[in-house]
N, C-alpha and C positions, 0 to 999 in steps of 0.2 A: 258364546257357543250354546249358551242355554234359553227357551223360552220359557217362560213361566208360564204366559197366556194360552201358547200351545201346549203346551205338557195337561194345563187344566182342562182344555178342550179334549187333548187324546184322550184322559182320565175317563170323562166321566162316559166320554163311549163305547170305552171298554168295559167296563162297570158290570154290566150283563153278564159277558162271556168269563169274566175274573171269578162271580160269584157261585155260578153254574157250577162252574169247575171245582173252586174251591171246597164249596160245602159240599159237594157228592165227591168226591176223594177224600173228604176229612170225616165224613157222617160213614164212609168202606172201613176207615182206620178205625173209628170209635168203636164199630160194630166188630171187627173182627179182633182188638182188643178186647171185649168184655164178654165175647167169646171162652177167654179161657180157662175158667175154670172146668169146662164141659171139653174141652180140646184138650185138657190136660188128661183126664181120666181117658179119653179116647185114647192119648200115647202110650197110654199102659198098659194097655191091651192087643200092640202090633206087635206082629208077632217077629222074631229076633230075626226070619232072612229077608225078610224087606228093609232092615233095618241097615242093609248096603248099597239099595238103591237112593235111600231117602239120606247118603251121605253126599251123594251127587247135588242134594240142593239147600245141603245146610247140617243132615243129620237129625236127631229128636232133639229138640230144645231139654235146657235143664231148668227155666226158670223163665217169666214174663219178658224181660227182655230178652232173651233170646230165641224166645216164641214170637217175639216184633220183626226179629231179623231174621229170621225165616219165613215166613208168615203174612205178614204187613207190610215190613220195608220194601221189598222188590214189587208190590203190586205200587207200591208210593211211588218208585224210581220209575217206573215204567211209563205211566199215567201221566204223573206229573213233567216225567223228560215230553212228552208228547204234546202240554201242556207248554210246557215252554217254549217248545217249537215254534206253532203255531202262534205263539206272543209274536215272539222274534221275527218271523216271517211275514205275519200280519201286521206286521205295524210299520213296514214300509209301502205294501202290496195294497193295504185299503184301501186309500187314494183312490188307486187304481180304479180297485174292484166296487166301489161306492162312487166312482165318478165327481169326486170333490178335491181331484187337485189343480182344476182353475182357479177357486177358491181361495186353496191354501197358497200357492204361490205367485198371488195377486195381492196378497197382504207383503207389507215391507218387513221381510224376512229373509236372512240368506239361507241356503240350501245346506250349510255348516251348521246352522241352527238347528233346521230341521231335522237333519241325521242326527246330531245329539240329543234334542229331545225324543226324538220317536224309540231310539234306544233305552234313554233312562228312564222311560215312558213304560216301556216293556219290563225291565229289570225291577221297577217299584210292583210291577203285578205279579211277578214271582216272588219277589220276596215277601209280599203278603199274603201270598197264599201256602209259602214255608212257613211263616208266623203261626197262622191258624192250623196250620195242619199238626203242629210242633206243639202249640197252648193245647189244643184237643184231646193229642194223643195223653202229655201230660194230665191232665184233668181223667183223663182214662184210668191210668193209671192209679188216682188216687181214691176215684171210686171205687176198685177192688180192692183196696190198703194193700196196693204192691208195692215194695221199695223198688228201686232201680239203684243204676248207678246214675245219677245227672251228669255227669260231667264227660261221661263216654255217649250219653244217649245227645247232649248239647251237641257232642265235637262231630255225632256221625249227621245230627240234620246239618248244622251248617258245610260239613263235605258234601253234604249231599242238594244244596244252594249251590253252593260254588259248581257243581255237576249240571244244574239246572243254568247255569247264568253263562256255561261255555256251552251249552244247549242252542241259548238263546241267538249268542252272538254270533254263533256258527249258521244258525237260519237266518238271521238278518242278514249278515255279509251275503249269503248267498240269494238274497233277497235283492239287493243293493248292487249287486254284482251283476245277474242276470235281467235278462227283458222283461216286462211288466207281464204279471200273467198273475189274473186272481187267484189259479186256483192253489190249495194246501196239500195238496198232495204229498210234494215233495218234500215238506218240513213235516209231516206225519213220517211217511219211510223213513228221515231220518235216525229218531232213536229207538225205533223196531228192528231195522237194522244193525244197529249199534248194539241193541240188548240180543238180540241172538247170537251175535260173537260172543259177548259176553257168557251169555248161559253155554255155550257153547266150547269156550276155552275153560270154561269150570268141569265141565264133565267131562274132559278127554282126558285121556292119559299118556297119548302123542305127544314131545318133548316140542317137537315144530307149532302143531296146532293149539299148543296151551300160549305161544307167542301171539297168538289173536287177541290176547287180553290188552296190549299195548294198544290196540286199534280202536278202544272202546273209552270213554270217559266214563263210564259206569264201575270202572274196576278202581279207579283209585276212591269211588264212594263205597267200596262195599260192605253190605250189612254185615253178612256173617262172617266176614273177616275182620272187620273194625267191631262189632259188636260180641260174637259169638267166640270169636276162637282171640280175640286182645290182638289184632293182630296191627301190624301199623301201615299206614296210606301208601299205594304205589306209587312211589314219587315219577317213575315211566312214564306211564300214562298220562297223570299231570302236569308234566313238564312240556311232556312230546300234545295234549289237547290246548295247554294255556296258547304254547307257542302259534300254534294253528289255529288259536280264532285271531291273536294279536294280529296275525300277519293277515287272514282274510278279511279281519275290518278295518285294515289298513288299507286294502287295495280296494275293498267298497267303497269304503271313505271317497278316493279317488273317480271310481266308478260311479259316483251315486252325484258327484259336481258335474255331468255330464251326461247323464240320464235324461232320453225322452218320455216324458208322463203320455199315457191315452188319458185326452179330456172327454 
């Protein structure tokens, strides 16, 4: 089910766009981490009736991490959901859009192979770009001599991987599923989309419209509720997004043995 020689090949042409990404969303976190001891003394000076608008997105932090989770994490989720997309999407869709899958499937390879690698091909560039972004912010942290807690700020990145890898799988199936078409579009709208229910089912006070929150994978990673307020994972969310990529890369799976390539 796996190539090795293809995964090396995917690797190293994705290399570019992994690093692009990576270090400009990890070099945003380092910057607006060491930020704040100057963002701190700014909060002390807002004055107490903004201080019910600014609970719509987190509230005043009381301490570094919880200045991450207001502050940082959601520009991380954001980015990086967006980041992951386009992994996931691009890495069935290249072929195409690079007119190199006469190539790839003129080598003695089956098409089981190549769905699994081009998948696990994509998930190894998220989770190195979680890595770095997670060693940096760390490292952040310790040039201010801030403690954290590690073991809440560990549990919210890898929730927030696991957010990124149902990101991924859900652009790929929908990759794998639909007709060849270079462009990214579609795997950009999807977790812009996604995060405005979010931000969206957080600010209302609608008992109906706070049920958007089911509709989003971004709610069972959330900052200021896994970080800020101790709060614990929505397992909803989780349950009802793991389900629906198993089930749409299952029927890509299918879709993608029967898939005509533009050469």
């Amino acid at each position: 089910m796996f190539d090795s020689v293809l995964f090396a090949l995917e690797f190293r042409r994705s290399q570019k766009s992994l690093w692009i990404w990576t270090l400009a969303i990890a070099a945003t976190m380092v910057m607006v981490i060491l930020l704040y001891p100057m963002v701190k003394d700014m909060y002390s000076a807002i004055p107490p009736e903004y201080e019910d608008f600014l609970a719509a997105f987190g509230g005043l932090p009381n301490n570094i991490l919880e200045y991450y989770a207001t502050e940082g994490a959601m520009m991380l989720q954001l980015f990086g959901g967006m980041y992951a997309a386009i992994e996931g999407y691009g890495a069935i869709n290249r072929d195409d859009r690079e007119k190199t899958v006469e190539t790839l499937f003129t080598l003695p390879r089956r098409r089981e192979q190549v769905f699994a690698t081009k998948l696990l091909r994509a998930l190894t560039n998220i989770t190195i770009f979680s890595l770095v972004n997670y060693v940096l912010s760390v490292l952040s942290f310790v040039i201010l001599k801030e403690s954290i807690d590690q073991g809440i700020f560990l549990a919210f990145n890898a929730l927030n991987l696991l957010m990124y890898v149902i990101i991924a799988v859900l652009t790929f199936s929908i990759a794998g599923i639909s007709k060849a078409t270079p462009k990214n579009g579609i795997a950009i709208a999807v977790p812009i989309v996604m995060y405005i229910l979010f931000v969206f089912s957080s600010m209302t006070n609608n008992e109906w419209l706070e049920k958007l929150q089911y509709l989003t994978p971004f709610t069972f990673a959330d900052p200021v509720v896994l970080i800020k307020e101790g709060g614990s994972v929505e397992g909803i969310s989780l349950l009802v997004y793991g389900a629906l990529s198993l089930g749409l890369l299952t029927l890509a799976y299918f879709r993608f043995q029967k898939r005509e390539f533009t050469i």
